[in-house]
N, CA, C and O atoms as a Tripos MOL2 file, in Angstrom:
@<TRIPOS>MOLECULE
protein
  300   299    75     0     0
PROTEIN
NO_CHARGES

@<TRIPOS>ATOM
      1 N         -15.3180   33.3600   24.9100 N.3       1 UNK1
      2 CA        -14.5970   32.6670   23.8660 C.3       1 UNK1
      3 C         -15.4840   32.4840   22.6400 C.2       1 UNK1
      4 O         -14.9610   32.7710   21.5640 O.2       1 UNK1
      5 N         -16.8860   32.0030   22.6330 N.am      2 UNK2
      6 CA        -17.6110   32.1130   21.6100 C.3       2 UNK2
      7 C         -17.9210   33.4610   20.5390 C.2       2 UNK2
      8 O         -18.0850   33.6470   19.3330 O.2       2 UNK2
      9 N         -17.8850   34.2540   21.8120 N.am      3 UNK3
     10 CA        -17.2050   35.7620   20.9340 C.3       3 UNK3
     11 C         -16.0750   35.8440   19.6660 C.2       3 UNK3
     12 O         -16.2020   36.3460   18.5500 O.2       3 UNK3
     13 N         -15.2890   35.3700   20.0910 N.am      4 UNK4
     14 CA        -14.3170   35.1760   19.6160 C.3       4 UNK4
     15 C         -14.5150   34.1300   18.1230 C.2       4 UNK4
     16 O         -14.2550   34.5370   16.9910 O.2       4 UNK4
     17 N         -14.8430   33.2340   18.3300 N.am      5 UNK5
     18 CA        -15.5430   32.2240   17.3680 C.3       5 UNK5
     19 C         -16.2530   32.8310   16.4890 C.2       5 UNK5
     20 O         -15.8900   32.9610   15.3200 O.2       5 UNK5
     21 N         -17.1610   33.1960   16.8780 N.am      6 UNK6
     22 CA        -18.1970   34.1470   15.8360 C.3       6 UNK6
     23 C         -17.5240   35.3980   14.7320 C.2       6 UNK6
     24 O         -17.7610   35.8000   13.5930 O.2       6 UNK6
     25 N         -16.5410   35.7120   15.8570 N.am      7 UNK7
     26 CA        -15.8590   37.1380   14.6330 C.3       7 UNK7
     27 C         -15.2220   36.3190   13.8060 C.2       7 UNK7
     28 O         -15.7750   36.3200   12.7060 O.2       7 UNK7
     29 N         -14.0200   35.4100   13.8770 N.am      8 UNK8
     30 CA        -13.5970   35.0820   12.7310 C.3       8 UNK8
     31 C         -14.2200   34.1080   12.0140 C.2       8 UNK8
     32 O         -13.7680   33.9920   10.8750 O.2       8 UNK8
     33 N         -15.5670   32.9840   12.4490 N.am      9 UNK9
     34 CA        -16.5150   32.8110   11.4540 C.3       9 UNK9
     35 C         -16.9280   33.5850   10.4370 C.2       9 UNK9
     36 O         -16.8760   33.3640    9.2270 O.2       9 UNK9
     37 N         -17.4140   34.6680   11.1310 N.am     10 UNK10
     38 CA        -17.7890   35.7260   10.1700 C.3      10 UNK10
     39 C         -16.9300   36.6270    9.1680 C.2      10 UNK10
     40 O         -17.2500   36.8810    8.0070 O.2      10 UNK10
     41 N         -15.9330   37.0040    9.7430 N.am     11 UNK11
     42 CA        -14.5080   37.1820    8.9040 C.3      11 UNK11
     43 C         -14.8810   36.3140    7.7090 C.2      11 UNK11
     44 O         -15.4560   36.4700    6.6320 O.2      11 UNK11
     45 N         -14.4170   35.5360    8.2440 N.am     12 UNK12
     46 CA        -14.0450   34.0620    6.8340 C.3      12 UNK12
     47 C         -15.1190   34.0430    5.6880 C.2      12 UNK12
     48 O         -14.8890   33.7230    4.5220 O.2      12 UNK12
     49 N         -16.5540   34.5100    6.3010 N.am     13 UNK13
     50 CA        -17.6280   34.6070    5.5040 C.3      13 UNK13
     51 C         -17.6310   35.5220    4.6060 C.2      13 UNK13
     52 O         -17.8170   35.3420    3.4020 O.2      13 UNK13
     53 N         -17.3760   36.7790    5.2800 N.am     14 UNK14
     54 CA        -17.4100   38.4810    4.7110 C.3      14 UNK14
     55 C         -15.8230   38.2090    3.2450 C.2      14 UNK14
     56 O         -15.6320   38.8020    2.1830 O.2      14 UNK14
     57 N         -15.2460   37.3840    3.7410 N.am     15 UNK15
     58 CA        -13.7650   37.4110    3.0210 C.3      15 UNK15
     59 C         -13.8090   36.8260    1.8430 C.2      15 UNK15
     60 O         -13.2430   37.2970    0.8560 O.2      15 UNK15
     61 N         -14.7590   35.3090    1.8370 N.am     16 UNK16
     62 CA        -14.8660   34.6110    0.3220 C.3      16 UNK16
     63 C         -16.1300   35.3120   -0.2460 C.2      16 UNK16
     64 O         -16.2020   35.2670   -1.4740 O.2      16 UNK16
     65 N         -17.4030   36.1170    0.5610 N.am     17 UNK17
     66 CA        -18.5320   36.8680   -0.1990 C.3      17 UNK17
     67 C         -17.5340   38.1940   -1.1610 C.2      17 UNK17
     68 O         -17.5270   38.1480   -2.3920 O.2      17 UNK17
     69 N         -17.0250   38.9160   -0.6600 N.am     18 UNK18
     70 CA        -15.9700   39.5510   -1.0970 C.3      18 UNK18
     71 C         -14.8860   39.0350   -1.6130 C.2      18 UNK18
     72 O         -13.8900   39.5770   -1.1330 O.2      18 UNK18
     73 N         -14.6240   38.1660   -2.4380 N.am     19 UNK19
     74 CA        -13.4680   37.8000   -3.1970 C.3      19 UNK19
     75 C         -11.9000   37.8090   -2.2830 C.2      19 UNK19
     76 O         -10.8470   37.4740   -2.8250 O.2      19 UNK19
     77 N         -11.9860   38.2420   -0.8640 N.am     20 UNK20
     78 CA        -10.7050   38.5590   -0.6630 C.3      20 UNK20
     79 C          -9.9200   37.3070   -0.2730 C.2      20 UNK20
     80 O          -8.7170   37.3830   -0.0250 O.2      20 UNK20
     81 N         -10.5870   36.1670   -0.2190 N.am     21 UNK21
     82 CA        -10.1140   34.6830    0.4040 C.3      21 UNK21
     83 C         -10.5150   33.7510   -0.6500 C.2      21 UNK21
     84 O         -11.6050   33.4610   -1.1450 O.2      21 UNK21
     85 N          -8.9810   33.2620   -0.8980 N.am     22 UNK22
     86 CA         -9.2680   32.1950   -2.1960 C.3      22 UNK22
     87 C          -9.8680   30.8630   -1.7180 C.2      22 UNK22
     88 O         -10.5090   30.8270   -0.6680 O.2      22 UNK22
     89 N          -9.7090   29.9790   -2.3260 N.am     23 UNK23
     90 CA        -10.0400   28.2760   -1.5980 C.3      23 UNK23
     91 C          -8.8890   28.3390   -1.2310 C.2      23 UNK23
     92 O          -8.8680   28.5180   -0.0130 O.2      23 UNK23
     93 N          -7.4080   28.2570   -1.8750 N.am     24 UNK24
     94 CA         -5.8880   28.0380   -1.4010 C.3      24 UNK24
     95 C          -6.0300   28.9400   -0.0250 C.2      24 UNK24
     96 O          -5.7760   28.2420    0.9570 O.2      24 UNK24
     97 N          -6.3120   30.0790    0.2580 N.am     25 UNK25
     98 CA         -6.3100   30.3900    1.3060 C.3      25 UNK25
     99 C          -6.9840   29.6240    2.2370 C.2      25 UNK25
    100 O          -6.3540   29.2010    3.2060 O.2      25 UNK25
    101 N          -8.6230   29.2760    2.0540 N.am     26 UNK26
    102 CA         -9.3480   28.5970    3.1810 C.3      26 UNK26
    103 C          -8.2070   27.3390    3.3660 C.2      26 UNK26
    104 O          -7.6910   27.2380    4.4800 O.2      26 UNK26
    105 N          -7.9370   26.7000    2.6540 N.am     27 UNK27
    106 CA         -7.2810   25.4260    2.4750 C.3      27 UNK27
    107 C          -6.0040   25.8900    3.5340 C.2      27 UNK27
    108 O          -5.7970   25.1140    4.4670 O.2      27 UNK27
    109 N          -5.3050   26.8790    3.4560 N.am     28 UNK28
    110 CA         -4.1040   26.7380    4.7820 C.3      28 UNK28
    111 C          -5.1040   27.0290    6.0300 C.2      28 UNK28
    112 O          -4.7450   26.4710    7.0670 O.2      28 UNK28
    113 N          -6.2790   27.7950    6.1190 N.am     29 UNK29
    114 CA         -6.5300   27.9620    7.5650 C.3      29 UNK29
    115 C          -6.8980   26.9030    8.1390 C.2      29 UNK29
    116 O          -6.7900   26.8680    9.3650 O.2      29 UNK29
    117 N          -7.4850   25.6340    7.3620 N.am     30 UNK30
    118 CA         -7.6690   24.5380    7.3550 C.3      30 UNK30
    119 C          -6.3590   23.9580    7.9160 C.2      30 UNK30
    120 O          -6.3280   23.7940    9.1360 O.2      30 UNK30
    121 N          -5.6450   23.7380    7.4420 N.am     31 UNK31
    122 CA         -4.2580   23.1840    7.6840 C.3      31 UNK31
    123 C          -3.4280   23.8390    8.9170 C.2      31 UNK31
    124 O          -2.7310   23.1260    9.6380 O.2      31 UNK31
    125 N          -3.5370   25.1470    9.1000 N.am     32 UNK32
    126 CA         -2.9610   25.4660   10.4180 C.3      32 UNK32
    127 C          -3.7710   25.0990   11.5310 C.2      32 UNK32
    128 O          -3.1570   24.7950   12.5540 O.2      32 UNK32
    129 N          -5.1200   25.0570   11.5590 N.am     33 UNK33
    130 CA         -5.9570   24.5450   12.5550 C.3      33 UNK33
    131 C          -5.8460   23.2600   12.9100 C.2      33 UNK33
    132 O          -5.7400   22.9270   14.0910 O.2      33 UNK33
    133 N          -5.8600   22.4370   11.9480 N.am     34 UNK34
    134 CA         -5.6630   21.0070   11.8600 C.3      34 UNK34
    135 C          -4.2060   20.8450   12.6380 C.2      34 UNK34
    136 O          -4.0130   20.0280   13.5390 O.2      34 UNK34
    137 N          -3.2450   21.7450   12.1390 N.am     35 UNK35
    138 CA         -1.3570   21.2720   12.8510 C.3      35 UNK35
    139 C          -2.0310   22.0780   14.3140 C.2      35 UNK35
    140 O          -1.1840   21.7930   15.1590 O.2      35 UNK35
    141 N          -2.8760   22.7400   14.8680 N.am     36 UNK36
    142 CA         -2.8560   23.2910   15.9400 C.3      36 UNK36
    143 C          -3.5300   21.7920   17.2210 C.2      36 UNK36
    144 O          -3.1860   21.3390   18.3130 O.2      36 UNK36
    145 N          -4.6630   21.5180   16.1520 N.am     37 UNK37
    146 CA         -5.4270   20.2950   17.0800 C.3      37 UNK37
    147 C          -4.6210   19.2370   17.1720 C.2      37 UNK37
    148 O          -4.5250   18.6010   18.2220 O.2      37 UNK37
    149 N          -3.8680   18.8960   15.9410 N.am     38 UNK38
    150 CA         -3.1870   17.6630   15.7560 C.3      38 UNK38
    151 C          -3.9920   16.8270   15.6250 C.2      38 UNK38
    152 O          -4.2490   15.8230   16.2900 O.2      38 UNK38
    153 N          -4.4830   17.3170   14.5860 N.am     39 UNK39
    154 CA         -5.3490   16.4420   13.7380 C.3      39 UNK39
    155 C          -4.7980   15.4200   13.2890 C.2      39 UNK39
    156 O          -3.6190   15.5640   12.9660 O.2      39 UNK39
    157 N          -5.3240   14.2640   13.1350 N.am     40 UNK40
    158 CA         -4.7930   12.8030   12.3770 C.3      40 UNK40
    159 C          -6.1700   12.1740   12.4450 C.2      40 UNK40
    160 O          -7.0730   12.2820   13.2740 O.2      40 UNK40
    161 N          -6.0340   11.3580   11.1150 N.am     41 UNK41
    162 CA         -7.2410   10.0320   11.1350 C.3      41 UNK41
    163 C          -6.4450    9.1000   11.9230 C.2      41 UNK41
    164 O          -5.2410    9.0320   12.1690 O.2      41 UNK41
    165 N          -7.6530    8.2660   12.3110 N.am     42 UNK42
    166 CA         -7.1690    7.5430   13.4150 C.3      42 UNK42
    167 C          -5.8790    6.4960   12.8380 C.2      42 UNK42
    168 O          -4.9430    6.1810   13.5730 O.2      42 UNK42
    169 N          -6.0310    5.9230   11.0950 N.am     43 UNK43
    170 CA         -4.7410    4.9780   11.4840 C.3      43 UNK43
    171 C          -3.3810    5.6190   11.3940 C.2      43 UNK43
    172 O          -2.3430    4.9570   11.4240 O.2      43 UNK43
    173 N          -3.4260    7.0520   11.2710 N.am     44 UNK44
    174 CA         -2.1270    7.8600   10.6580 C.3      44 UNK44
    175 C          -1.6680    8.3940   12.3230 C.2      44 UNK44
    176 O          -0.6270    9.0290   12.4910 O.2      44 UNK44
    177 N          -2.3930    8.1140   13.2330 N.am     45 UNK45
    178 CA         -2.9940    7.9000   14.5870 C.3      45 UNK45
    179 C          -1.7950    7.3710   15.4330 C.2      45 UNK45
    180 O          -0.7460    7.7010   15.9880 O.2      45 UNK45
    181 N          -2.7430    6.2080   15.1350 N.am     46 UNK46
    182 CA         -2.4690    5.1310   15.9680 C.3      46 UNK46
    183 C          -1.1040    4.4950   15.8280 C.2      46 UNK46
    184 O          -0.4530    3.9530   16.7210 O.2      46 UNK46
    185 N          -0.6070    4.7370   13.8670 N.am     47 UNK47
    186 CA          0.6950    4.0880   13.3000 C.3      47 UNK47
    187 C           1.8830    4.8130   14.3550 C.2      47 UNK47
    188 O           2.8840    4.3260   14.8820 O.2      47 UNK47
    189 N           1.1810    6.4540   14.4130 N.am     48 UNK48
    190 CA          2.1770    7.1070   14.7860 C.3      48 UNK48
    191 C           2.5690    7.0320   16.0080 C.2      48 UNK48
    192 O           3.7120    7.2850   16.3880 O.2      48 UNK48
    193 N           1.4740    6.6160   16.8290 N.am     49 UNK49
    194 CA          1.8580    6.6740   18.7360 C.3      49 UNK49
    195 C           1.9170    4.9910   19.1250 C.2      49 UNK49
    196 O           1.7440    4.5430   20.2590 O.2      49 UNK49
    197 N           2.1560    4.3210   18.1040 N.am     50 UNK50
    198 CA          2.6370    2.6950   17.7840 C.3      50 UNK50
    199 C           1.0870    2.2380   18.9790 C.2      50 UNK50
    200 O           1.3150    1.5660   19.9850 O.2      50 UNK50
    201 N          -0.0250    2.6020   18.7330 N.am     51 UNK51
    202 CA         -0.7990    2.0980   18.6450 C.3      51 UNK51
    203 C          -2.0220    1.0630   18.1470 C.2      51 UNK51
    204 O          -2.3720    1.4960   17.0490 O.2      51 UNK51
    205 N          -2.6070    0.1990   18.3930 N.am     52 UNK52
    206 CA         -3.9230    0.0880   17.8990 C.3      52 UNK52
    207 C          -5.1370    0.3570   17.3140 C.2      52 UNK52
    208 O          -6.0550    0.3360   18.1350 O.2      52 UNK52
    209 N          -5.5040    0.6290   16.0630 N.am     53 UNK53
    210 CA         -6.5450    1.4680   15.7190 C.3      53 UNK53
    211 C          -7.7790    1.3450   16.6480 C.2      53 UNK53
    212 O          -8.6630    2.1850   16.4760 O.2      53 UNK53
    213 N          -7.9400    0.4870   17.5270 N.am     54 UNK54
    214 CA         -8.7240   -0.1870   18.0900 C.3      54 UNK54
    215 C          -8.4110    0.8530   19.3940 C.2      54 UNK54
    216 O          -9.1580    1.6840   19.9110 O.2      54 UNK54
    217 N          -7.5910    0.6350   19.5870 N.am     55 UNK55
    218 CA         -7.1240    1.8730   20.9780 C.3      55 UNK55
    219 C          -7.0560    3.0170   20.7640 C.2      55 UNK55
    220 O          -7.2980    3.6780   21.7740 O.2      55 UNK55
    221 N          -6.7810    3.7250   19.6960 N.am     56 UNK56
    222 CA         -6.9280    5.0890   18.7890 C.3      56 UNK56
    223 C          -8.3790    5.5100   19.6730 C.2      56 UNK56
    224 O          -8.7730    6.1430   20.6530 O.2      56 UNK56
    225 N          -8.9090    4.5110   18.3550 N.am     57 UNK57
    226 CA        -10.2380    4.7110   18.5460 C.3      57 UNK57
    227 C         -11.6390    4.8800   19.5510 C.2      57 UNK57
    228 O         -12.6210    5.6190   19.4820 O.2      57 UNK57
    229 N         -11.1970    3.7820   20.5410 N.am     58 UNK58
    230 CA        -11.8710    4.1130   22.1770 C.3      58 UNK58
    231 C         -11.0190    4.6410   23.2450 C.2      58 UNK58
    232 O         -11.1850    4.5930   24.4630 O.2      58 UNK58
    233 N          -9.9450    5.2240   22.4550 N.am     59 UNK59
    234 CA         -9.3490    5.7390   24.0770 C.3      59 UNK59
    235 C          -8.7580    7.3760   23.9080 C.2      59 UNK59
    236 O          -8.1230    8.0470   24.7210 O.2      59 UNK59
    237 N          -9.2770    7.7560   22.3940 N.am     60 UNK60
    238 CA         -9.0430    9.0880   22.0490 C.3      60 UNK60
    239 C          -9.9700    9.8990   21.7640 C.2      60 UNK60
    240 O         -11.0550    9.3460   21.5830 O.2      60 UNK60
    241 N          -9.9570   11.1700   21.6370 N.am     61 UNK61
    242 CA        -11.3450   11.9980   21.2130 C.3      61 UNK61
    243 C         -10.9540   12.3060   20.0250 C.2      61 UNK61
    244 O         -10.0040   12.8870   19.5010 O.2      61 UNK61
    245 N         -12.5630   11.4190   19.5110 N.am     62 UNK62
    246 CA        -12.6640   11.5280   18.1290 C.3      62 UNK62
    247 C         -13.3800   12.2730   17.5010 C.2      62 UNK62
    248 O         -14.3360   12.7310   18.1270 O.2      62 UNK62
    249 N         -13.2640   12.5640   16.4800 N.am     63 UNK63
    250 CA        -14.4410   13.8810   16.1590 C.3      63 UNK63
    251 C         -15.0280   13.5660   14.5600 C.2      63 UNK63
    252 O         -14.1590   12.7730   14.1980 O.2      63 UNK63
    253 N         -15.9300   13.6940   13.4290 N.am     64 UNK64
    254 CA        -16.1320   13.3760   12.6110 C.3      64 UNK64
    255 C         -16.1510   14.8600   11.9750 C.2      64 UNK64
    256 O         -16.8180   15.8370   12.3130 O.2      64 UNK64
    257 N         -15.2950   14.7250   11.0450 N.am     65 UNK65
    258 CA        -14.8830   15.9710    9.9340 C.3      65 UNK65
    259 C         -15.6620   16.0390    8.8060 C.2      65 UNK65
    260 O         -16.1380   14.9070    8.8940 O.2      65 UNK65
    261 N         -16.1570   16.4940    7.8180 N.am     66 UNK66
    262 CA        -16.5230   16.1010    5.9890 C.3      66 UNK66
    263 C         -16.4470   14.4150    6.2860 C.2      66 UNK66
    264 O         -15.8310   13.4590    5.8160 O.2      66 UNK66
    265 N         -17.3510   14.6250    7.2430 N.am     67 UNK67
    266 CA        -17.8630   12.5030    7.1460 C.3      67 UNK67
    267 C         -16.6370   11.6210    7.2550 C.2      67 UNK67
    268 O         -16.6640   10.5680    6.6170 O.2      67 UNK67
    269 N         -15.0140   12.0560    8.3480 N.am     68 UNK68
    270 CA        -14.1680   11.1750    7.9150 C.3      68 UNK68
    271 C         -13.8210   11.7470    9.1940 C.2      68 UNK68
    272 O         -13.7590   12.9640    9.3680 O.2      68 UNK68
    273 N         -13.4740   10.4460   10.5580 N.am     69 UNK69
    274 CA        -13.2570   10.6050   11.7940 C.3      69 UNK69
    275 C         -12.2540   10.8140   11.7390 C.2      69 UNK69
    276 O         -11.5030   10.4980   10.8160 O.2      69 UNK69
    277 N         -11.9660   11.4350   12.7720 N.am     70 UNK70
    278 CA         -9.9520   11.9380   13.3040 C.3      70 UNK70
    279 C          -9.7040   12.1060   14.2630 C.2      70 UNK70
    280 O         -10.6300   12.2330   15.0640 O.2      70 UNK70
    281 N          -8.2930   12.2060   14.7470 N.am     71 UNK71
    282 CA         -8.1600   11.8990   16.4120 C.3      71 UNK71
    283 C          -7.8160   13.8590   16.6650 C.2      71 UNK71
    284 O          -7.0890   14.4480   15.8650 O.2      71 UNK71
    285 N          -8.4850   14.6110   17.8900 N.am     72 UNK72
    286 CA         -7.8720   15.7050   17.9850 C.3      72 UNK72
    287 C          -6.9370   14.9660   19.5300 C.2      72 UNK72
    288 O          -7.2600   14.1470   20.3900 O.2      72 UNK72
    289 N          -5.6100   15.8290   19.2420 N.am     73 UNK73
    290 CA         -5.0090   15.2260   20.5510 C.3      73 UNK73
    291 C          -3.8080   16.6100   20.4200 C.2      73 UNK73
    292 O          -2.9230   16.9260   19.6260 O.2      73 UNK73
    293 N          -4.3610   17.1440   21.6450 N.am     74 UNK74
    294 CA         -3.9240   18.6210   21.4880 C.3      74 UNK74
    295 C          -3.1550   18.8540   22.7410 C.2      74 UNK74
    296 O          -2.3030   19.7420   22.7690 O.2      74 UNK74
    297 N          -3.4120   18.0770   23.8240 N.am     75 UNK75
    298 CA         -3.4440   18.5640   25.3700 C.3      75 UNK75
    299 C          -2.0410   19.0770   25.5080 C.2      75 UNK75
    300 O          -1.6590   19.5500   26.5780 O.2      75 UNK75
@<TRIPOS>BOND
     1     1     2 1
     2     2     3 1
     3     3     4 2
     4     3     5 am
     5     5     6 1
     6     6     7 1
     7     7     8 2
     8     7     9 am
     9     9    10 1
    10    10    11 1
    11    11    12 2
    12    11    13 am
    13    13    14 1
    14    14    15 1
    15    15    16 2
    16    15    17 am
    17    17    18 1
    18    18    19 1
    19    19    20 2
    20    19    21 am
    21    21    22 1
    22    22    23 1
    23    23    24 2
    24    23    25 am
    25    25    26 1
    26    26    27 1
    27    27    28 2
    28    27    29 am
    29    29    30 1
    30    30    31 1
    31    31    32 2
    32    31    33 am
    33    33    34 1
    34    34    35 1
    35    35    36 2
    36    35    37 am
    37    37    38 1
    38    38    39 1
    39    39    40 2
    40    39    41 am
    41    41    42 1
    42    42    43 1
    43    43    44 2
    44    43    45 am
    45    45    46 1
    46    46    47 1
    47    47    48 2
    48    47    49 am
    49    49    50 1
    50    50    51 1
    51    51    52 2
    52    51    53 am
    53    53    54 1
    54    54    55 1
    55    55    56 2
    56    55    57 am
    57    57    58 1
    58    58    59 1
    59    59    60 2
    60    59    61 am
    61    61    62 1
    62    62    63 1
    63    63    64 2
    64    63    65 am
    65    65    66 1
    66    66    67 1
    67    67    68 2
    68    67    69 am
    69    69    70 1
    70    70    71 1
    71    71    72 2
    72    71    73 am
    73    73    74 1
    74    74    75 1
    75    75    76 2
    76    75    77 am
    77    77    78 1
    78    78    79 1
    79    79    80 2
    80    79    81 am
    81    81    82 1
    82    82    83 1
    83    83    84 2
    84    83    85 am
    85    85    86 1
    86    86    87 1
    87    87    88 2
    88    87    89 am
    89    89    90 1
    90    90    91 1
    91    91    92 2
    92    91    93 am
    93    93    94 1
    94    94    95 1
    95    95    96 2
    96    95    97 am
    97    97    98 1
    98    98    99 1
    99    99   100 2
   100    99   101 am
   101   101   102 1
   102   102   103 1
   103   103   104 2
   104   103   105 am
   105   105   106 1
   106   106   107 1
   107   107   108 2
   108   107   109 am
   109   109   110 1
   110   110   111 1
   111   111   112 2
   112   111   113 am
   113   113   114 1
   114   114   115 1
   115   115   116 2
   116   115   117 am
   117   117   118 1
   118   118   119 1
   119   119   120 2
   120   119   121 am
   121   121   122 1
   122   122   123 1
   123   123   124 2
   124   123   125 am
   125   125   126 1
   126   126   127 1
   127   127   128 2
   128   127   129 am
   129   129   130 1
   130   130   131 1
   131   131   132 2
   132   131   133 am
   133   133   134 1
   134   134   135 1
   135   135   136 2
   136   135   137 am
   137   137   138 1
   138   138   139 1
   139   139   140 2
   140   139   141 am
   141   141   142 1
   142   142   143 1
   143   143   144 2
   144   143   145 am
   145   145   146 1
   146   146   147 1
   147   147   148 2
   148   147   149 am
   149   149   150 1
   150   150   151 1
   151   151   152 2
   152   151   153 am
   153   153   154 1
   154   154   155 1
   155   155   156 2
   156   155   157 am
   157   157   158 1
   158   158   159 1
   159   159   160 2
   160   159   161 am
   161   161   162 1
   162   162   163 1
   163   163   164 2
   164   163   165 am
   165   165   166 1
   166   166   167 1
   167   167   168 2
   168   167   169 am
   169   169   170 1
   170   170   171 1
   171   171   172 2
   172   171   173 am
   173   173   174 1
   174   174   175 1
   175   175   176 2
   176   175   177 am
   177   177   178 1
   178   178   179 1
   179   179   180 2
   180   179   181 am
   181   181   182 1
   182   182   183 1
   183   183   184 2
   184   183   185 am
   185   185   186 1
   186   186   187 1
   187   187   188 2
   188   187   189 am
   189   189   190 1
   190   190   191 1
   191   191   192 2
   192   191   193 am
   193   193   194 1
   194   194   195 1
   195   195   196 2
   196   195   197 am
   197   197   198 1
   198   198   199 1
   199   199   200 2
   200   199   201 am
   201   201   202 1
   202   202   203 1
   203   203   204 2
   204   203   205 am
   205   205   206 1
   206   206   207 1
   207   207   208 2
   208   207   209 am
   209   209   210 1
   210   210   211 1
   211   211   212 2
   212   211   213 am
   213   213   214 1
   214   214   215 1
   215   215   216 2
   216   215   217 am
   217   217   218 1
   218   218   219 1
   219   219   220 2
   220   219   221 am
   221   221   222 1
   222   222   223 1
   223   223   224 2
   224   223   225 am
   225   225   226 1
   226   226   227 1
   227   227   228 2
   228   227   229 am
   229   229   230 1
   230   230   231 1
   231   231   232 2
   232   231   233 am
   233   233   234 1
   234   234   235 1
   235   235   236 2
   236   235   237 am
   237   237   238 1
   238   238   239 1
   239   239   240 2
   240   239   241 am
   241   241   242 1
   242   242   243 1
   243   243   244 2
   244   243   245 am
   245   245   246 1
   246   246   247 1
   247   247   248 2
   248   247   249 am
   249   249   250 1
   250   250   251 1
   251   251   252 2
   252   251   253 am
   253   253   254 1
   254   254   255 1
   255   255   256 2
   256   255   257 am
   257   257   258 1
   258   258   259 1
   259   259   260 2
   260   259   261 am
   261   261   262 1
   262   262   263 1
   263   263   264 2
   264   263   265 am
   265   265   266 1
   266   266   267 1
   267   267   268 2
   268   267   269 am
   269   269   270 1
   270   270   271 1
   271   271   272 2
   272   271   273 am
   273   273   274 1
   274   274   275 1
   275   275   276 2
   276   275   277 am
   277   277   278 1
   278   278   279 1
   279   279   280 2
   280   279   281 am
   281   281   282 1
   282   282   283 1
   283   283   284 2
   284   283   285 am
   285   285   286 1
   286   286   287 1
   287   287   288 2
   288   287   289 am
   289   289   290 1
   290   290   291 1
   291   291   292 2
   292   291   293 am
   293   293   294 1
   294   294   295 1
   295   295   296 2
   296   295   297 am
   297   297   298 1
   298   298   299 1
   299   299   300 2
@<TRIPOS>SUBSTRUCTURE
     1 UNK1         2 RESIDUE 1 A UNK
     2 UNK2         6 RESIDUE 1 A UNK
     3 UNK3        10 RESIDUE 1 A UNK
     4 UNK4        14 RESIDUE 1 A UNK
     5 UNK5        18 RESIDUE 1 A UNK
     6 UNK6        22 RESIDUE 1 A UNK
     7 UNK7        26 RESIDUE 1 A UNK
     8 UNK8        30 RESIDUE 1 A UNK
     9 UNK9        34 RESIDUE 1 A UNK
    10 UNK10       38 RESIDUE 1 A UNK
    11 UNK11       42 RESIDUE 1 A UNK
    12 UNK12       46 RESIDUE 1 A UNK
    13 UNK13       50 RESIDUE 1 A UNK
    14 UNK14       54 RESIDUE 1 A UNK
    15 UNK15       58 RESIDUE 1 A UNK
    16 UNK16       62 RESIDUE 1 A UNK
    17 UNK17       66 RESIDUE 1 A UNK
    18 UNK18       70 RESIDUE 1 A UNK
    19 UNK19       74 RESIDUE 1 A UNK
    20 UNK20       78 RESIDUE 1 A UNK
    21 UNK21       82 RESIDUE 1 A UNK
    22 UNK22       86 RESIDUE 1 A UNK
    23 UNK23       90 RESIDUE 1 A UNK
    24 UNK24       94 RESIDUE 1 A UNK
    25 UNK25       98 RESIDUE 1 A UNK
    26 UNK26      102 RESIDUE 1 A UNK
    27 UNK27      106 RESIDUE 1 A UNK
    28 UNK28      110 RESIDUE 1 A UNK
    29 UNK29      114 RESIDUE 1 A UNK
    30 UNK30      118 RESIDUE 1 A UNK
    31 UNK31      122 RESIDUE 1 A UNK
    32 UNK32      126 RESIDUE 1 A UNK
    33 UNK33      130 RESIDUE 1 A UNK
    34 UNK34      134 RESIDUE 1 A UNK
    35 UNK35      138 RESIDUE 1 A UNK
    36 UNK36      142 RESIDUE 1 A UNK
    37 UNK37      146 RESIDUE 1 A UNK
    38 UNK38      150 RESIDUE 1 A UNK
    39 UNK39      154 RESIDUE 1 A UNK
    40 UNK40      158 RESIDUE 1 A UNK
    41 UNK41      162 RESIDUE 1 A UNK
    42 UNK42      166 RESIDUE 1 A UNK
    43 UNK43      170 RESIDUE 1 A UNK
    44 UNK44      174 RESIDUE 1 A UNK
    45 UNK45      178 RESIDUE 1 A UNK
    46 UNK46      182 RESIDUE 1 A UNK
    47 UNK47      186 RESIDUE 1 A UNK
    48 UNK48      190 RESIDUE 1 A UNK
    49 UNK49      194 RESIDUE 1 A UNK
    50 UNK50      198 RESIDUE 1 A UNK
    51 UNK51      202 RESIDUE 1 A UNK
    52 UNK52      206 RESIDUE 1 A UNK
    53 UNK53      210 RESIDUE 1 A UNK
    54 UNK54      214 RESIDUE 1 A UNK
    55 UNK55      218 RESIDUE 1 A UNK
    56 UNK56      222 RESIDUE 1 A UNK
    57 UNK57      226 RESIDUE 1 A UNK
    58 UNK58      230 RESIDUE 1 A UNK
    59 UNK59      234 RESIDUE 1 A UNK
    60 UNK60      238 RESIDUE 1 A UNK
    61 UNK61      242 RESIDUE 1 A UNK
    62 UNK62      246 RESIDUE 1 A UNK
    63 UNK63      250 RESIDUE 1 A UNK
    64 UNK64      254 RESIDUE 1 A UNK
    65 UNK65      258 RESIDUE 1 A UNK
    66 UNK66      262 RESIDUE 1 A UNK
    67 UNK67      266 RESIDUE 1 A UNK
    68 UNK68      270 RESIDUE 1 A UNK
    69 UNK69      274 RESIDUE 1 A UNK
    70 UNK70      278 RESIDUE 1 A UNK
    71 UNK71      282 RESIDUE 1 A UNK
    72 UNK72      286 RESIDUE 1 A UNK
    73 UNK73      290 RESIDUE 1 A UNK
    74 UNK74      294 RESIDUE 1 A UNK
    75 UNK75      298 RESIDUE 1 A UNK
């Protein structure tokens, strides 16, 4: 699987060194990854599964993004 990881790391690299990937582009792969993990900060979180940020927060896996935690909840 890390195989896998590495090619389209590198893709993504070879694509903006080469002009062929805009930011608007990085910006949806961003966004489809994010709708894949189900990404949310924790209070957009917690509002949503009528939780506790407090319970979000110790009872979910959290991950820290560009310095701004979020819940992945994918299962």
């Amino acid at each position: 699987m890390s195989e896998l990881k590495d090619k389209i790391a590198l893709n993504i690299h070879k694509g903006m060194d080469n002009n062929m990937l805009s930011n608007n582009d990085l910006v949806h792969i961003i966004e489809q990854c994010g709708s894949y993990l189900n990404l949310m900060t924790i209070p957009d979180y917690a509002s949503k599964n009528n939780i506790s940020y407090n319970g979000a927060k110790k009872h979910r896996h959290i991950h820290k993004i560009f310095n701004v935690k979020f819940v992945i909840d994918n299962d």
